[in-house]
N, C-alpha and C positions, 0 to 999 in steps of 0.2 A: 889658375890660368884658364881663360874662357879657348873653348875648342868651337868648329862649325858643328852642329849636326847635320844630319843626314841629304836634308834639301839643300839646305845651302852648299854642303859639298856638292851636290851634283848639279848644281846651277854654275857653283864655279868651274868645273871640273871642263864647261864646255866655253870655258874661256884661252884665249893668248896666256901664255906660259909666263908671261911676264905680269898680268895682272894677278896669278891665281900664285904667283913669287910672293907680292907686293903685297896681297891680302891674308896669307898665311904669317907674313910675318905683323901686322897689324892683330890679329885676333890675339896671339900671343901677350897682347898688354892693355885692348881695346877691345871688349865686347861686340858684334855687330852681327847682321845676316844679311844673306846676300838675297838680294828679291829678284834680279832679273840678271841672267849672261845671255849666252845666245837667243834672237825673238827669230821664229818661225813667220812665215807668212800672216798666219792669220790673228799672230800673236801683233806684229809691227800696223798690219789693221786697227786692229785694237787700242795699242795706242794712240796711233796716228788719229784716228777719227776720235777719241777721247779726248784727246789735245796734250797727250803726256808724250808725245812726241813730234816732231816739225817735219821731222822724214819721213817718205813714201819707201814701202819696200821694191827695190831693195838696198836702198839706198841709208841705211843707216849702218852704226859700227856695232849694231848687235846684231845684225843681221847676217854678217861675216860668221865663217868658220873654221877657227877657232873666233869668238866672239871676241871685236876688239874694245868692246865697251861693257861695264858693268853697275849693276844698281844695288847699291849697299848700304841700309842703313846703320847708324847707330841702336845699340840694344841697351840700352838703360832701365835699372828700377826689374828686370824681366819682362821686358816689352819692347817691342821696337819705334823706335821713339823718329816721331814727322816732324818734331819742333823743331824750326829753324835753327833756334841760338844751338840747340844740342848738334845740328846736323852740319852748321857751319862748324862748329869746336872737331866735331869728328875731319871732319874733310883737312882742315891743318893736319891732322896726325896724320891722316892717309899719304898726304903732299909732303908731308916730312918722310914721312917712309919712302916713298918714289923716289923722294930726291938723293935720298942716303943709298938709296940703292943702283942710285943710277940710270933708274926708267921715266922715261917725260912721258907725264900723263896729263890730262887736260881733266879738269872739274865742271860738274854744269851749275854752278852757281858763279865761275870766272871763265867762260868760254874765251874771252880775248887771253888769258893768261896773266893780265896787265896789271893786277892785284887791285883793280880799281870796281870793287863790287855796286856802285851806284849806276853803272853803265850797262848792264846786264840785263836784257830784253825777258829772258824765260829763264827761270829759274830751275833745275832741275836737280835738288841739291845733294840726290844720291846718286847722281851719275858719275861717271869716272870712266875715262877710254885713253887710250893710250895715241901717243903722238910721232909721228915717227919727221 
């Protein structure tokens, strides 16, 4: 059974209780790490002027605290793996687990929700934030 280390715990750890639910129970049968929970000011900078984000601080759901958005990739092979087809495969597991558990979460690789992946302006396919 794959467990988080040390960073990813404390990246989760500054997450919504209900995302740091939903990904405790994913590690349990799906490898992964968590690359980003809460983004600080000059962290959402960074993004935002990089182009890995569309939000101005502080206007995004990591920016919230508890962080209501999370970036998590798949860990494959011992490595944390950017490949789409891997990252799309993982984000079903994730969306199966939310949905088993009862938490509606939004994906950034289906921001409309709509399962219609060809419509989908920015891809961000380790994101996951929670939808109330």
């Amino acid at each position: 059974m794959a467990k988080f280390g040390k960073v990813s715990m404390e990246r989760l750890n500054t997450c919504d209780p209900r995302l740091q639910h939903i990904f405790l129970v994913v590690i349990e049968k799906f490898d992964c790490a968590v690359i980003c929970g809460h983004r600080n000011k000059e962290d959402q900078d960074k993004a935002y002027n990089s182009g890995n984000s569309k939000l101005k601080w502080p206007n995004g759901n990591h920016n919230k605290l508890p962080s209501r958005a999370i970036d998590v990739a798949p860990y494959i092979n011992g490595t944390i793996s950017w490949d789409s087809k891997q990252c799309y495969f993982f984000a079903g597991y994730v969306l199966r687990v939310a949905d088993e558990l009862g938490i509606k979460i939004r994906w950034g690789g289906n921001w409309s929700g709509d399962k219609d992946l060809s419509n989908n302006t920015f891809n961000d396919l380790v994101h996951f934030e929670i939808v109330e």
